[in-house]
N, CA, C and O atoms as a printed pandas DataFrame, in Angstrom:
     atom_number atom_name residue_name chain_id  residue_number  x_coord  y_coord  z_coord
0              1         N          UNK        A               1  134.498  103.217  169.205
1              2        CA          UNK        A               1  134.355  102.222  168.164
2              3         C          UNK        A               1  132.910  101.731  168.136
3              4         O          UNK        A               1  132.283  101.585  169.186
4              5         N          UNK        A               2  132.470  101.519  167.142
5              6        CA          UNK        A               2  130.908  101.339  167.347
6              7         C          UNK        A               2  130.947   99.532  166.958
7              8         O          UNK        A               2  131.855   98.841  166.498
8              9         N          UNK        A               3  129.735   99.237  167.319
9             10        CA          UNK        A               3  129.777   97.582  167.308
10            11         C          UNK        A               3  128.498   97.161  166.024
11            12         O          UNK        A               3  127.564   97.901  165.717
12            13         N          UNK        A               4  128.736   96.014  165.527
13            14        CA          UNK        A               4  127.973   95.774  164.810
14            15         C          UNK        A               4  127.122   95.417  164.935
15            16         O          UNK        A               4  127.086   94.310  165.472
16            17         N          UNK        A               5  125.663   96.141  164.499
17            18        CA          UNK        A               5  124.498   95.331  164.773
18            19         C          UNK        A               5  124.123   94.121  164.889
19            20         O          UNK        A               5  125.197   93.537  164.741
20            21         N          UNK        A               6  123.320   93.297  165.058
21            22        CA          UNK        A               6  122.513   91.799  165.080
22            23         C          UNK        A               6  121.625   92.487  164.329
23            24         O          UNK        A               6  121.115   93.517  164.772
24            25         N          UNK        A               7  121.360   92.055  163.227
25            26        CA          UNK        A               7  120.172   92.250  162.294
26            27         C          UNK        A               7  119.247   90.878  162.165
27            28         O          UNK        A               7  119.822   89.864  161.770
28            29         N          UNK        A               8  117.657   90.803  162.525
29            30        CA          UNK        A               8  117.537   89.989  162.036
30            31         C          UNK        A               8  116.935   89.090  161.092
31            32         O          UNK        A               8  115.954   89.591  160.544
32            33         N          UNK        A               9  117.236   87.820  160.697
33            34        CA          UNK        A               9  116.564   87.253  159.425
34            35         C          UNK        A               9  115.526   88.068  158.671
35            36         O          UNK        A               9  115.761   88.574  157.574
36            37         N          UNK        A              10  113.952   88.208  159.543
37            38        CA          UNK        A              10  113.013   88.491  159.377
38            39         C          UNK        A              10  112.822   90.194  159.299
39            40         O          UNK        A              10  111.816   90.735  158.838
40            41         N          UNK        A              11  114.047   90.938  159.868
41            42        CA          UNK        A              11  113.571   91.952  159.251
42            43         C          UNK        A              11  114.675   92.605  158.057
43            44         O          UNK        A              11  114.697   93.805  157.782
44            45         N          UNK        A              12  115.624   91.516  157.380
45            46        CA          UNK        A              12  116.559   91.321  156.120
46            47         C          UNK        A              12  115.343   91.552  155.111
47            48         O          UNK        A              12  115.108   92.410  154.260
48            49         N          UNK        A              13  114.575   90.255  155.639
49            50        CA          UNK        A              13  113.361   89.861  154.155
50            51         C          UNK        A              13  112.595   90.820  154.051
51            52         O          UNK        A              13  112.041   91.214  153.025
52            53         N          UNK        A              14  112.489   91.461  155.643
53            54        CA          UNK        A              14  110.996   92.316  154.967
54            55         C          UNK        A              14  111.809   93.757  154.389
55            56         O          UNK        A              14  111.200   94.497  153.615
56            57         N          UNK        A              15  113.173   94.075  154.811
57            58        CA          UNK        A              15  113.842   95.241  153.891
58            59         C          UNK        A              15  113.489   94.612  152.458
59            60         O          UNK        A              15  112.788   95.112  151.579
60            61         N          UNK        A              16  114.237   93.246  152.457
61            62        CA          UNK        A              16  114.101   92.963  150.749
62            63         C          UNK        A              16  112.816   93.310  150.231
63            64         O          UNK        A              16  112.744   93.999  149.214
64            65         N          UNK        A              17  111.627   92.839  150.920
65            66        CA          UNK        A              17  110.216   93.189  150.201
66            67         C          UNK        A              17  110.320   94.318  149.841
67            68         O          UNK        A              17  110.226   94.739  148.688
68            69         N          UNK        A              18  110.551   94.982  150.937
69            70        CA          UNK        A              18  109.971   96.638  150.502
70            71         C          UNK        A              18  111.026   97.292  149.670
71            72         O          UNK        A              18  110.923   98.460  149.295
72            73         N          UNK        A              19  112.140   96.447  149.361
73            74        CA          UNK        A              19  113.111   97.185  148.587
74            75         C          UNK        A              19  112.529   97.027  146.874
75            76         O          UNK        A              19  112.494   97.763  145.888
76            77         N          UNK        A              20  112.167   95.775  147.170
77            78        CA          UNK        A              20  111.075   95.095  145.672
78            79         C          UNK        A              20  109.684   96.187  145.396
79            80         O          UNK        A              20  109.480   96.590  144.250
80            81         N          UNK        A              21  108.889   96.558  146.399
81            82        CA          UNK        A              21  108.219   97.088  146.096
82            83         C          UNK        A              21  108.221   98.317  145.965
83            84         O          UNK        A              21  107.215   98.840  145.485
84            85         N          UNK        A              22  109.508   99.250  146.408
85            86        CA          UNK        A              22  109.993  100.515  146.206
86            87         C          UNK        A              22  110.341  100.587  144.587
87            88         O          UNK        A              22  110.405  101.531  143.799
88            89         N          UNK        A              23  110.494   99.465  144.480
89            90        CA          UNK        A              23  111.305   99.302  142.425
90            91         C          UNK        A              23  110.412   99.741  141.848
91            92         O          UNK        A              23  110.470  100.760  141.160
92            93         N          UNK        A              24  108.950   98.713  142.113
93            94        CA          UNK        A              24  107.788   98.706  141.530
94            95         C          UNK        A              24  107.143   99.985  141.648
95            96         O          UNK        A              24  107.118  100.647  140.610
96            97         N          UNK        A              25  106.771  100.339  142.370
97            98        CA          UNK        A              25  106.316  101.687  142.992
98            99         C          UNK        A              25  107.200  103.024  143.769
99           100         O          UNK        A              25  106.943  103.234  144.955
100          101         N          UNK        A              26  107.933  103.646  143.270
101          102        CA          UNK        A              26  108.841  104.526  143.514
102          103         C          UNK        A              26  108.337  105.412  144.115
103          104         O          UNK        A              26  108.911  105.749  145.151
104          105         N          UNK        A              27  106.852  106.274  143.651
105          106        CA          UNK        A              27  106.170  106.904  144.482
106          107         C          UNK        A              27  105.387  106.936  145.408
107          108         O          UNK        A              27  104.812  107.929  145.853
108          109         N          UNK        A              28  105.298  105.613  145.837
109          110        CA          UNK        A              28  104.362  105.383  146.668
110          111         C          UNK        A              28  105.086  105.383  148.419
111          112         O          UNK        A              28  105.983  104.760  148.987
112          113         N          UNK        A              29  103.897  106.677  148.873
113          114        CA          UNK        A              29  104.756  106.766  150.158
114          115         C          UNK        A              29  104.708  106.167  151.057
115          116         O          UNK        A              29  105.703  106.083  151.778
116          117         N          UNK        A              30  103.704  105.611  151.322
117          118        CA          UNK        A              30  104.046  104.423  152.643
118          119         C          UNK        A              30  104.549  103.395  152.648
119          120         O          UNK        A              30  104.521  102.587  153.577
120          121         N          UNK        A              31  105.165  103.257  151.451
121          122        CA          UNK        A              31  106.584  101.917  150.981
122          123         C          UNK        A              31  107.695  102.911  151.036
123          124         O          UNK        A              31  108.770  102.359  151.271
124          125         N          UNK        A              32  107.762  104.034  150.912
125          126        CA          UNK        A              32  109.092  104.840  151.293
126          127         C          UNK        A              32  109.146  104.768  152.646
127          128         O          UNK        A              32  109.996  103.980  153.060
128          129         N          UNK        A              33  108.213  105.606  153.852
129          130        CA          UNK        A              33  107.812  105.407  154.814
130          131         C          UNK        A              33  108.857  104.590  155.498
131          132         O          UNK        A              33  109.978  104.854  155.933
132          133         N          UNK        A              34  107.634  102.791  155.418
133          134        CA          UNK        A              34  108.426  101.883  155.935
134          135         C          UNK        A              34  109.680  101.519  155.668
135          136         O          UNK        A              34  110.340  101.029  156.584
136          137         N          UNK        A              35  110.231  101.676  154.428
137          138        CA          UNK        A              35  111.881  101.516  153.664
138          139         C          UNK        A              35  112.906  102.297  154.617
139          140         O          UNK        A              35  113.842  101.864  155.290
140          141         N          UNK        A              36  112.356  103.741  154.427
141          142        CA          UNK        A              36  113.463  104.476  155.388
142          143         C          UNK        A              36  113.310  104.067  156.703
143          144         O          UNK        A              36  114.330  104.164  157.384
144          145         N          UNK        A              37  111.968  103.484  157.440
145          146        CA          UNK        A              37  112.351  103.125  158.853
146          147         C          UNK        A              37  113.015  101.720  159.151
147          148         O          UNK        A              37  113.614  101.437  160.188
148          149         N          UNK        A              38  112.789  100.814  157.972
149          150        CA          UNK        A              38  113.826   99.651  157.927
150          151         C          UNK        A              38  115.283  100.087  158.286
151          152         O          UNK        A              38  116.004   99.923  159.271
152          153         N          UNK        A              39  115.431  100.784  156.934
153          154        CA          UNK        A              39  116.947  101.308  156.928
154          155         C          UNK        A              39  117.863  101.676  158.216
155          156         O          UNK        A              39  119.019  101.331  158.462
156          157         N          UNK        A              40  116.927  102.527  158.990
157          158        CA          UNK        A              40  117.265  103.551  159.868
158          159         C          UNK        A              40  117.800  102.021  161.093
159          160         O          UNK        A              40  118.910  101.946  161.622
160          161         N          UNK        A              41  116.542  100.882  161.288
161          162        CA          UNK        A              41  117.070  100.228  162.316
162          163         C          UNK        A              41  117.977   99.340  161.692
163          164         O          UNK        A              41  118.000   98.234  162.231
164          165         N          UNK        A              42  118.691   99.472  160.775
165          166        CA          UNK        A              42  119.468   97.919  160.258
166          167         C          UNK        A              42  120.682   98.739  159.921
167          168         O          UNK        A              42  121.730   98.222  159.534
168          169         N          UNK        A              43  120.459  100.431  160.126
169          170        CA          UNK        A              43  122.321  100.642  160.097
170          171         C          UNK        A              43  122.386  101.452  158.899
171          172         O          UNK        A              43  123.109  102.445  158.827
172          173         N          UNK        A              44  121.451  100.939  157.712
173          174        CA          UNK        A              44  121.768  101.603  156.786
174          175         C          UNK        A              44  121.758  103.404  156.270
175          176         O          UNK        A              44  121.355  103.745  155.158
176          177         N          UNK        A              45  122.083  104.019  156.923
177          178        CA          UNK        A              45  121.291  105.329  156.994
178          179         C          UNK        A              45  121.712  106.327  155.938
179          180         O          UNK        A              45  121.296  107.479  156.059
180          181         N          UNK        A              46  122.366  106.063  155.077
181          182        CA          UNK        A              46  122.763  106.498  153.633
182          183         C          UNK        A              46  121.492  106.843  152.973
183          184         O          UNK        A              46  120.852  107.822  152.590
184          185         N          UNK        A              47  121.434  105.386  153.037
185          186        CA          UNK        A              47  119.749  104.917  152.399
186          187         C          UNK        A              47  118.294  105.443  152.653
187          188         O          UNK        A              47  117.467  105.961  151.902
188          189         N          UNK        A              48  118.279  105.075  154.172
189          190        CA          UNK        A              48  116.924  105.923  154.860
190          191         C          UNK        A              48  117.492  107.612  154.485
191          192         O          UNK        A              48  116.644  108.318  153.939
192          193         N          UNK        A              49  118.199  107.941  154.626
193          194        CA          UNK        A              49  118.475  109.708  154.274
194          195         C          UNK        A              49  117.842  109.797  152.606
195          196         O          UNK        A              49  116.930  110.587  152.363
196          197         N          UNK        A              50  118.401  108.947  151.564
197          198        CA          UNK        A              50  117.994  108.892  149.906
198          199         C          UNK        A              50  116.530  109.047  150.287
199          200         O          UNK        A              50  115.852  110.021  149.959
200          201         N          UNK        A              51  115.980  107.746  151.190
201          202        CA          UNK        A              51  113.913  107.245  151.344
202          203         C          UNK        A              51  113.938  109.247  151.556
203          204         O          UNK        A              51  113.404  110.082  150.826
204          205         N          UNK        A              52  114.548  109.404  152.487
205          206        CA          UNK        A              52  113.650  110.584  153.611
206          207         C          UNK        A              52  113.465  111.877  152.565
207          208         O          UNK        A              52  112.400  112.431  152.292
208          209         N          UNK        A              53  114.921  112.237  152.007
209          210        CA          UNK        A              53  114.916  113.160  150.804
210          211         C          UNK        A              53  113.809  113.014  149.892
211          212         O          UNK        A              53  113.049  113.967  149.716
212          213         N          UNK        A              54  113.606  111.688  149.168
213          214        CA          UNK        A              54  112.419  111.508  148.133
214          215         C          UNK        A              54  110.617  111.979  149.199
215          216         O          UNK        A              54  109.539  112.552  149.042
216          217         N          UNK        A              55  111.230  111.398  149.985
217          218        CA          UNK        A              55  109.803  112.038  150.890
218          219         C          UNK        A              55  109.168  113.299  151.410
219          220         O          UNK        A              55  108.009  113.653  151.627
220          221         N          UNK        A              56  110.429  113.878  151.536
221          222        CA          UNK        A              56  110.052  115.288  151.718
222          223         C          UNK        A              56  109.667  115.935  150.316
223          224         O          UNK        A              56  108.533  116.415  150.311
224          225         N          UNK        A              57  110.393  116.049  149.102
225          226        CA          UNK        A              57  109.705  116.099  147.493
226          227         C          UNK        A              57  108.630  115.775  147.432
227          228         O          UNK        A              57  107.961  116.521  146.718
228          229         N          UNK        A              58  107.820  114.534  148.097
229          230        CA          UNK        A              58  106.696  113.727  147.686
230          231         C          UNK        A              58  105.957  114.542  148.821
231          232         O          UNK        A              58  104.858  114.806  148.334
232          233         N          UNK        A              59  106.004  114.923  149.742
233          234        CA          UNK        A              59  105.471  115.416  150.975
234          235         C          UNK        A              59  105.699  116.528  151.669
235          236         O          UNK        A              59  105.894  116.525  152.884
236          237         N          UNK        A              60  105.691  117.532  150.963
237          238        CA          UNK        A              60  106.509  117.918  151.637
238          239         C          UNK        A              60  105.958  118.741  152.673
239          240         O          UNK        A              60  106.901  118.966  153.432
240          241         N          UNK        A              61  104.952  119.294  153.095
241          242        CA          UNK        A              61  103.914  119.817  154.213
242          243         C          UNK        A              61  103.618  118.993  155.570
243          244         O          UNK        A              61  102.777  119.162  156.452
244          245         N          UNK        A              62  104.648  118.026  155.390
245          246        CA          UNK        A              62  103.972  116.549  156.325
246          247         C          UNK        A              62  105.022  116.620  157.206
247          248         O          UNK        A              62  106.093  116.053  156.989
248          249         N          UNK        A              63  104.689  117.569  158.624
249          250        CA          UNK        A              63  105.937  117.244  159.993
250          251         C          UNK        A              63  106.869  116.139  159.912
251          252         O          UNK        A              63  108.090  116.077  159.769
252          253         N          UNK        A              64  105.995  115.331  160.038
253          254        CA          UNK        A              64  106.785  114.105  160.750
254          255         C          UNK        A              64  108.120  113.707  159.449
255          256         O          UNK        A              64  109.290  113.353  159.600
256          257         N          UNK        A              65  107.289  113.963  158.185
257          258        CA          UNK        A              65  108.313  113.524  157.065
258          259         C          UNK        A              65  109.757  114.348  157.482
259          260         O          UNK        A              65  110.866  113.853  157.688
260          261         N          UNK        A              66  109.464  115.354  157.516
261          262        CA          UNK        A              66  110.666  116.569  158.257
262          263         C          UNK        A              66  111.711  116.171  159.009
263          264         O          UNK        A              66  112.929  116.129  158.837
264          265         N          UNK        A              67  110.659  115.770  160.248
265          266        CA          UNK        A              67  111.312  115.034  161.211
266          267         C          UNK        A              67  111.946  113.992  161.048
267          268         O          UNK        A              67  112.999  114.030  161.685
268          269         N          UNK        A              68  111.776  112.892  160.385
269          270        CA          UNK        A              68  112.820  111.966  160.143
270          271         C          UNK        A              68  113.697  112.267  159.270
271          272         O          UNK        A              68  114.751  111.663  159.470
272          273         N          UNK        A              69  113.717  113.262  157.969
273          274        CA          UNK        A              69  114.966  113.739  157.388
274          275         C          UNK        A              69  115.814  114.516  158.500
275          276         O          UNK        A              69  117.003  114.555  158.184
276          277         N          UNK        A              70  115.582  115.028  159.487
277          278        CA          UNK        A              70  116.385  115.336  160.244
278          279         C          UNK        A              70  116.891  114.490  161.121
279          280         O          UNK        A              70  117.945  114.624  161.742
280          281         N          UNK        A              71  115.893  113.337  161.185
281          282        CA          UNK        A              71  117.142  112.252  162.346
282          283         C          UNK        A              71  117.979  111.602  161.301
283          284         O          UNK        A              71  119.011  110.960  161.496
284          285         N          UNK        A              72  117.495  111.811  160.357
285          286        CA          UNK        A              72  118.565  110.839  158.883
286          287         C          UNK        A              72  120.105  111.609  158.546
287          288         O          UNK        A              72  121.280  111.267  158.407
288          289         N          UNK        A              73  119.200  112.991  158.512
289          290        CA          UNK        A              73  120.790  114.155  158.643
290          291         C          UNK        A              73  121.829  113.906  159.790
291          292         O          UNK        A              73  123.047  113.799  159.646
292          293         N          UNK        A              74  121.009  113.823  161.133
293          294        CA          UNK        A              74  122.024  113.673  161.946
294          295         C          UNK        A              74  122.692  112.225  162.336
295          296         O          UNK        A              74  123.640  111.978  163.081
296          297         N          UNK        A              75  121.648  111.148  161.371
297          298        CA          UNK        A              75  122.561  109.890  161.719
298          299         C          UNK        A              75  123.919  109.643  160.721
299          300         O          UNK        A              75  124.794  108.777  160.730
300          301         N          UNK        A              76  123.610  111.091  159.662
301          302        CA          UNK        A              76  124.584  111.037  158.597
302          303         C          UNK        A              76  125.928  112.251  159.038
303          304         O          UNK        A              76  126.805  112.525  158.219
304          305         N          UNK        A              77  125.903  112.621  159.865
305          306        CA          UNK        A              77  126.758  113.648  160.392
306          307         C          UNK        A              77  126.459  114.592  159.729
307          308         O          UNK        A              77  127.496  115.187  159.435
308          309         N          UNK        A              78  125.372  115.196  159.211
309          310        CA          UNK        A              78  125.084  116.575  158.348
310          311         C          UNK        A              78  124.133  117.606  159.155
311          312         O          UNK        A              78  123.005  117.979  158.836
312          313         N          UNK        A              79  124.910  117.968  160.304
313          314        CA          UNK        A              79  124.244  118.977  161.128
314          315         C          UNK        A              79  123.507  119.860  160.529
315          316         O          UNK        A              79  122.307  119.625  160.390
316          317         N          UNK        A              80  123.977  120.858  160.130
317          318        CA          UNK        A              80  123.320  122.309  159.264
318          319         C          UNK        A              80  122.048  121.499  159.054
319          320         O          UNK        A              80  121.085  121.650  159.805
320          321         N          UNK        A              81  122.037  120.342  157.686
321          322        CA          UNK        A              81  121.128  120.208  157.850
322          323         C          UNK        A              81  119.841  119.303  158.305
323          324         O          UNK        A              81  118.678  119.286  157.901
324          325         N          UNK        A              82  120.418  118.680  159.147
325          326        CA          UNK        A              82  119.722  118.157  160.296
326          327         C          UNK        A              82  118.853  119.806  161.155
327          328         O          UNK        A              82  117.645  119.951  161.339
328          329         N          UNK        A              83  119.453  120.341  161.349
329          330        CA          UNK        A              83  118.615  121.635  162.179
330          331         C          UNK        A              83  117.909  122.318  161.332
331          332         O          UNK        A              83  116.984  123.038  161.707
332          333         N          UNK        A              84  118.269  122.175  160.022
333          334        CA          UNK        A              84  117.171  123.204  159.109
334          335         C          UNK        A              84  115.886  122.150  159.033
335          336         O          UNK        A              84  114.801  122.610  159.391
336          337         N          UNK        A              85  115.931  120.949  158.648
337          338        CA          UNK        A              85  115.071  119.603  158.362
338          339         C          UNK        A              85  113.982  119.840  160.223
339          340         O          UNK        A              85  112.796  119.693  160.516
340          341         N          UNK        A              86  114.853  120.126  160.772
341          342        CA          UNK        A              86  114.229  119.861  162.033
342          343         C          UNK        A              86  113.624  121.406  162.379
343          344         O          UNK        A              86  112.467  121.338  162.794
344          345         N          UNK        A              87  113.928  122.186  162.332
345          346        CA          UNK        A              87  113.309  123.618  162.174
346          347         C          UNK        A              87  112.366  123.905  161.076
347          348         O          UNK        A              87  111.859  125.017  161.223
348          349         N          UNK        A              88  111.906  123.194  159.887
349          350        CA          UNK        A              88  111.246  123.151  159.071
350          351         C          UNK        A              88  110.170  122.054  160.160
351          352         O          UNK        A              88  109.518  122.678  160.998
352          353         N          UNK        A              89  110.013  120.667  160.150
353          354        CA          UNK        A              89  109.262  119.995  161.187
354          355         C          UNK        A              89  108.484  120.719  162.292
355          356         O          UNK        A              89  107.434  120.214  162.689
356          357         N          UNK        A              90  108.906  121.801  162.783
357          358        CA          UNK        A              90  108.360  122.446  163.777
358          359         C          UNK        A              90  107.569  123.565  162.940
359          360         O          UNK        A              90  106.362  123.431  163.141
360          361         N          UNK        A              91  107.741  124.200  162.415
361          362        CA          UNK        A              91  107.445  125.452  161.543
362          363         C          UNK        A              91  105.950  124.724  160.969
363          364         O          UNK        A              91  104.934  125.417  160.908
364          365         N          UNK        A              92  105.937  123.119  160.521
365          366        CA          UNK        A              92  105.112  122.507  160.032
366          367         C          UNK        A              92  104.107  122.442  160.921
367          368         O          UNK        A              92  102.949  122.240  160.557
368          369         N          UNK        A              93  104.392  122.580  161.963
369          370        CA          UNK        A              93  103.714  121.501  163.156
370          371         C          UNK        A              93  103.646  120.450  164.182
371          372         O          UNK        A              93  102.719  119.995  164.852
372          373         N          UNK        A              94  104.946  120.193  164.101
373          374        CA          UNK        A              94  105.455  119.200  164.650
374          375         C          UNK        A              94  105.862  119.778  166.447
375          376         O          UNK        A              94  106.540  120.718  166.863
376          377         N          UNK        A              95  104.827  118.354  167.360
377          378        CA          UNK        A              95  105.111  119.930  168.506
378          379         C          UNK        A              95  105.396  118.401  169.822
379          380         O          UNK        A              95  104.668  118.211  170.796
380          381         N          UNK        A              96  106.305  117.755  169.538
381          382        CA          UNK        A              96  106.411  116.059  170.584
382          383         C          UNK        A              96  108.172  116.242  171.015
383          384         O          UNK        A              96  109.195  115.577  170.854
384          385         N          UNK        A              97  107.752  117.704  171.717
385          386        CA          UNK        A              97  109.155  118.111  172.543
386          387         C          UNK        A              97  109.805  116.989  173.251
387          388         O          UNK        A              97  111.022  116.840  173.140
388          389         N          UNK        A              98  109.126  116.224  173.937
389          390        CA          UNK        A              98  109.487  115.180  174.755
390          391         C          UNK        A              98  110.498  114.324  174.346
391          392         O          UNK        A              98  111.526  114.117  174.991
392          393         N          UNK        A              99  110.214  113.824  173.275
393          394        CA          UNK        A              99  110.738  112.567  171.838
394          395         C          UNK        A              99  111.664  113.631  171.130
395          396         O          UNK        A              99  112.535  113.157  170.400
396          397         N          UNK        A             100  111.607  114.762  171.223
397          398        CA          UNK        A             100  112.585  115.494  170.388
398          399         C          UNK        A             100  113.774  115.129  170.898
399          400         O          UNK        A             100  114.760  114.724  170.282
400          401         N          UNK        A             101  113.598  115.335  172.345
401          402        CA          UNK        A             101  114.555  115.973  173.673
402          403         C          UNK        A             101  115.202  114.535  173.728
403          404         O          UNK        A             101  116.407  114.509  173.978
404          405         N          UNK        A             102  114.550  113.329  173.524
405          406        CA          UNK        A             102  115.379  112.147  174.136
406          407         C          UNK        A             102  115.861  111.317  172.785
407          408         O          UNK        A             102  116.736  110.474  172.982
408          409         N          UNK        A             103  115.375  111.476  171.443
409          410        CA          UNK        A             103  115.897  110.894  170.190
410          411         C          UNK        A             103  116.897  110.311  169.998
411          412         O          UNK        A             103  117.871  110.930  169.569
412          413         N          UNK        A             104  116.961  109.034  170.238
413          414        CA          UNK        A             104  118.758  108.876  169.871
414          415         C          UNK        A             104  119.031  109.588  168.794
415          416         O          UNK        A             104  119.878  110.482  168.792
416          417         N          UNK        A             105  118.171  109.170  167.547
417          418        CA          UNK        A             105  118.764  109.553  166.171
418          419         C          UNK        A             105  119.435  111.492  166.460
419          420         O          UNK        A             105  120.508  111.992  166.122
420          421         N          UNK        A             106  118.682  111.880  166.924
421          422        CA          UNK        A             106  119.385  113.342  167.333
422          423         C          UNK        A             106  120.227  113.847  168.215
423          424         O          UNK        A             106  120.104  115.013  168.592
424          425         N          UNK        A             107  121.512  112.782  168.813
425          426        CA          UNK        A             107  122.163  112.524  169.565
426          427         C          UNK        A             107  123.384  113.889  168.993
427          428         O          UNK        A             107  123.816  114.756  169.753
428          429         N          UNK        A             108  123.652  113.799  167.892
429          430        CA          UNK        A             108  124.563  114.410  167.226
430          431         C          UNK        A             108  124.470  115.966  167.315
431          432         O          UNK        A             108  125.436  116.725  167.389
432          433         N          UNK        A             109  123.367  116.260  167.299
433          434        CA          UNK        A             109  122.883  117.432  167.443
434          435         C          UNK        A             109  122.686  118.192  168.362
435          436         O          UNK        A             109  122.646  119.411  168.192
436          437         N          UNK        A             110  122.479  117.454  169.843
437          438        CA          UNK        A             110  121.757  117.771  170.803
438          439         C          UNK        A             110  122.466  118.814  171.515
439          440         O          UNK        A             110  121.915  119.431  172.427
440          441         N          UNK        A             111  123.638  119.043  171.159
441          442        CA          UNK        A             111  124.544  120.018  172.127
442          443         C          UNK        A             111  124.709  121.606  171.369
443          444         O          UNK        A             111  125.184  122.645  171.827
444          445         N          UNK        A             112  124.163  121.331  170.154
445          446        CA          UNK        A             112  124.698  122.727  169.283
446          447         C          UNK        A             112  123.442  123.535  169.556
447          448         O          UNK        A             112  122.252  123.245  169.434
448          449         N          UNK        A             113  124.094  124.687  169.983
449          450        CA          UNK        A             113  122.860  125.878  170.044
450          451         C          UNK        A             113  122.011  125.930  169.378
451          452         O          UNK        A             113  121.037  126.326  170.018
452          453         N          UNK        A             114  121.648  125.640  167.800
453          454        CA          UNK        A             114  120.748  125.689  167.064
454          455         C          UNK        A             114  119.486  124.533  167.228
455          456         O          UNK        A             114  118.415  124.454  166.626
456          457         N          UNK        A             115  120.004  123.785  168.167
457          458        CA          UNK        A             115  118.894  122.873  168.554
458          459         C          UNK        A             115  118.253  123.209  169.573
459          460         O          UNK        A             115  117.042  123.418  169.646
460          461         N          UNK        A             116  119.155  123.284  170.521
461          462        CA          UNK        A             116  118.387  124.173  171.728
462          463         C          UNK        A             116  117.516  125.688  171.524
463          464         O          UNK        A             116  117.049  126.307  172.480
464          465         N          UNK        A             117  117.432  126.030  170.420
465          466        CA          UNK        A             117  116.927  127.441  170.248
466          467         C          UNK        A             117  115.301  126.950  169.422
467          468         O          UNK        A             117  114.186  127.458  169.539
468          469         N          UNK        A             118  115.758  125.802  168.611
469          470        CA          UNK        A             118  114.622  125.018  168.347
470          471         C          UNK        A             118  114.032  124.877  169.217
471          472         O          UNK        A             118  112.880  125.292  169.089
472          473         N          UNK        A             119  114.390  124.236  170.614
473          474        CA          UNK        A             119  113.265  123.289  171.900
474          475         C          UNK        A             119  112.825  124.731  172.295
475          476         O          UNK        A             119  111.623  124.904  172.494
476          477         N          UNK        A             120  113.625  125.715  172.420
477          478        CA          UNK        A             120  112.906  127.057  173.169
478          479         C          UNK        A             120  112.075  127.348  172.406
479          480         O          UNK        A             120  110.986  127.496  172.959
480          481         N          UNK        A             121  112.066  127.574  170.907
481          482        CA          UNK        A             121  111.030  128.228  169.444
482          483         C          UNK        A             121  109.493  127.411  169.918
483          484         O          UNK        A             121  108.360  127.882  170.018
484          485         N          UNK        A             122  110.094  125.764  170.189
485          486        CA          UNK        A             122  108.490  124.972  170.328
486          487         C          UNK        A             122  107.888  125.357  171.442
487          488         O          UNK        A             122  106.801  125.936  171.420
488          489         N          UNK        A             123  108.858  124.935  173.079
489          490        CA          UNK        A             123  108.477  125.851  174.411
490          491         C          UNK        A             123  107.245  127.041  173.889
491          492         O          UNK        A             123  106.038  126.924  174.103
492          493         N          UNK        A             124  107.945  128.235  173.129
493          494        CA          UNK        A             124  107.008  129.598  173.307
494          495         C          UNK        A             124  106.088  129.369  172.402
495          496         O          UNK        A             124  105.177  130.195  172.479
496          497         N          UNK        A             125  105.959  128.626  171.618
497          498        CA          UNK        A             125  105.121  128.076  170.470
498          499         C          UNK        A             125  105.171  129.423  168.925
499          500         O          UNK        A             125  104.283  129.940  168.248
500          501         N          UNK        A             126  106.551  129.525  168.935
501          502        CA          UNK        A             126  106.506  130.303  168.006
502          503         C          UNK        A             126  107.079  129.733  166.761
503          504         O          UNK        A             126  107.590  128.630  166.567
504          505         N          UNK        A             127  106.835  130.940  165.796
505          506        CA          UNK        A             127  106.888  129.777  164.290
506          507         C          UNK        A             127  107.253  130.813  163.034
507          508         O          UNK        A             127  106.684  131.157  161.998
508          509         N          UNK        A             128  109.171  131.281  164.038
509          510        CA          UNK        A             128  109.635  131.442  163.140
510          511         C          UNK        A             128  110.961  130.246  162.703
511          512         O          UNK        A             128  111.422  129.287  163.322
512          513         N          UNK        A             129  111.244  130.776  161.498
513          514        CA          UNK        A             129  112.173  129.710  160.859
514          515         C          UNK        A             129  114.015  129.844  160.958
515          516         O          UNK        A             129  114.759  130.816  161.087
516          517         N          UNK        A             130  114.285  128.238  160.813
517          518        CA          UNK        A             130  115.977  128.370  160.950
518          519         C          UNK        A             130  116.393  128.286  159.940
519          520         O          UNK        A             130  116.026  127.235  159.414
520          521         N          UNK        A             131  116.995  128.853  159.349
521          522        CA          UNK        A             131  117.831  128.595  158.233
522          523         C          UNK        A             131  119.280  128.591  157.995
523          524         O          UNK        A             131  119.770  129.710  157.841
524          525         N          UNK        A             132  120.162  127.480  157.925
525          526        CA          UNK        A             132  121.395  127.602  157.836
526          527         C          UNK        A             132  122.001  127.988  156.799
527          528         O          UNK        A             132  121.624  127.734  155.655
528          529         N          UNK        A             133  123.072  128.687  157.120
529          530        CA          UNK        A             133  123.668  130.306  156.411
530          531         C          UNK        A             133  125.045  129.363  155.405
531          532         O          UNK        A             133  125.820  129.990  154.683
């Protein structure tokens, strides 16, 4: 059974800001950025997955953007593609095995072979791609 967060006051308002200034500015990525990492700590992860999707469109060459659509996949139970999002991240460049290996957000994932074949792909530093079938 999972428990309900403590969210608090101050970071309600600053979601609200940036939810205001996401209205105003839809493309602008470092108000997506911070939006989806609001989201991600306040529970909402529907939402940060919508931010992360528009970000990868807006970005799409940018590791790290990768990387958080894949902790967004797996905070959404969407394995497949959580490992493709996260096999794309690496393919990009993305090379912080360490933080891969201990992620909560990639908790979901961490046991299916296709992740572990990822940590080995970064290990040999090779850069071929996963694609789920």
């Amino acid at each position: 059974m999972k428990t309900k967060r403590k969210i608090s006051s101050a970071l309600l308002k600053e979601q609200a800001f940036m939810e205001s200034l996401a209205r105003r500015c839809p493309q602008d990525v470092e108000v997506l950025k911070a939006l989806s990492d609001l989201y991600t700590q306040v529970g909402r992860y529907a939402d940060g997955l919508k931010a992360d999707l528009q970000l990868s469109r807006l970005c799409p060459g940018e590791p790290l953007v990768w990387y958080n659509l894949a902790c967004s996949y797996a905070l959404t139970a969407c394995t497949d593609e959580s490992l493709s999002a996260l096999s794309c991240a690496v393919d990009l460049g993305y090379r912080d095995y360490g933080w891969i290996r201990q992620d909560a957000d990639l908790k979901s994932i961490r046991q299916d072979q296709r992740f572990k074949d990822i940590l080995q792909r970064l290990l040999a530093g090779k850069q071929t791609s996963f694609r789920s079938a």
